[in-house]
C-alpha positions in Angstrom: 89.8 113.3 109.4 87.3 115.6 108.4 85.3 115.3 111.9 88.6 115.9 113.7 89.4 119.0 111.2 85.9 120.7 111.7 86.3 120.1 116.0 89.5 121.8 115.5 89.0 124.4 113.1 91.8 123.6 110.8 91.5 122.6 107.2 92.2 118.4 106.7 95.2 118.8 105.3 96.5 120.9 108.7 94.8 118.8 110.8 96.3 115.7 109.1 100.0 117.1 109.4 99.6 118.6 113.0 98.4 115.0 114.2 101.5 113.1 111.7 104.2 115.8 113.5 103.3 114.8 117.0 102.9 111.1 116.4 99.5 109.9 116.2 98.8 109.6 112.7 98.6 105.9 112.4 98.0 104.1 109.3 96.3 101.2 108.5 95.2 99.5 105.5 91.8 97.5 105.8 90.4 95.5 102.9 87.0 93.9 102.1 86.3 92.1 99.4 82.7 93.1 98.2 81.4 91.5 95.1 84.6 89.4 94.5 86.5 93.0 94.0 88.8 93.9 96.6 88.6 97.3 98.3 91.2 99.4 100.1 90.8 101.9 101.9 92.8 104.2 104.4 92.1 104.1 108.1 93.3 106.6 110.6 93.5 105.2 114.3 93.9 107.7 117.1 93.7 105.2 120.8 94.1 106.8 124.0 97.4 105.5 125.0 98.7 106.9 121.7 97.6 110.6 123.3 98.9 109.8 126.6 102.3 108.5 125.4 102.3 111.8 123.5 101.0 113.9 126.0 103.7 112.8 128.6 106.5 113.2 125.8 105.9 116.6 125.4 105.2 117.3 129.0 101.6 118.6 128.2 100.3 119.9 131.4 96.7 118.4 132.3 94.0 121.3 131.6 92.1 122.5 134.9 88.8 124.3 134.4 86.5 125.4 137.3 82.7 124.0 135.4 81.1 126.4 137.8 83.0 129.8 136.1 82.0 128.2 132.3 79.1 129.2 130.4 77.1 126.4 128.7 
């Protein structure tokens, strides 16, 4: 969350609510057991046809950028 937050230039708690609102805040719960002691910890899964169902949803238009006019 804080990878996607920094990308994006929002704080984690934005970045956590703007992905929950439009749907692709998935959670999952994965546990290990290390040592005999169980751990939990919070996963968040973001897959592609998760953006693409969301993306069609909200009739997001596809982005078009001419390379040659961008400065690398």
């Amino acid at each position: 969350m804080e990878d996607i937050a920094r990308a994006t230039n929002l704080r984690v708690d934005d970045a956590a609510f703007a992905l929950s609102e439009c749907g692709l805040l998935m959670r999952r719960l994965s546990s290990s057991t290390v040592e005999d002691e169980e751990e939990h910890r919070e996963v968040v899964v973001i897959t592609r046809s998760l953006v693409e169902k969301v993306a069609k949803e909200r009739n997001v238009k596809r982005m078009y950028m001419d390379l040659t006019c961008v400065i690398p």
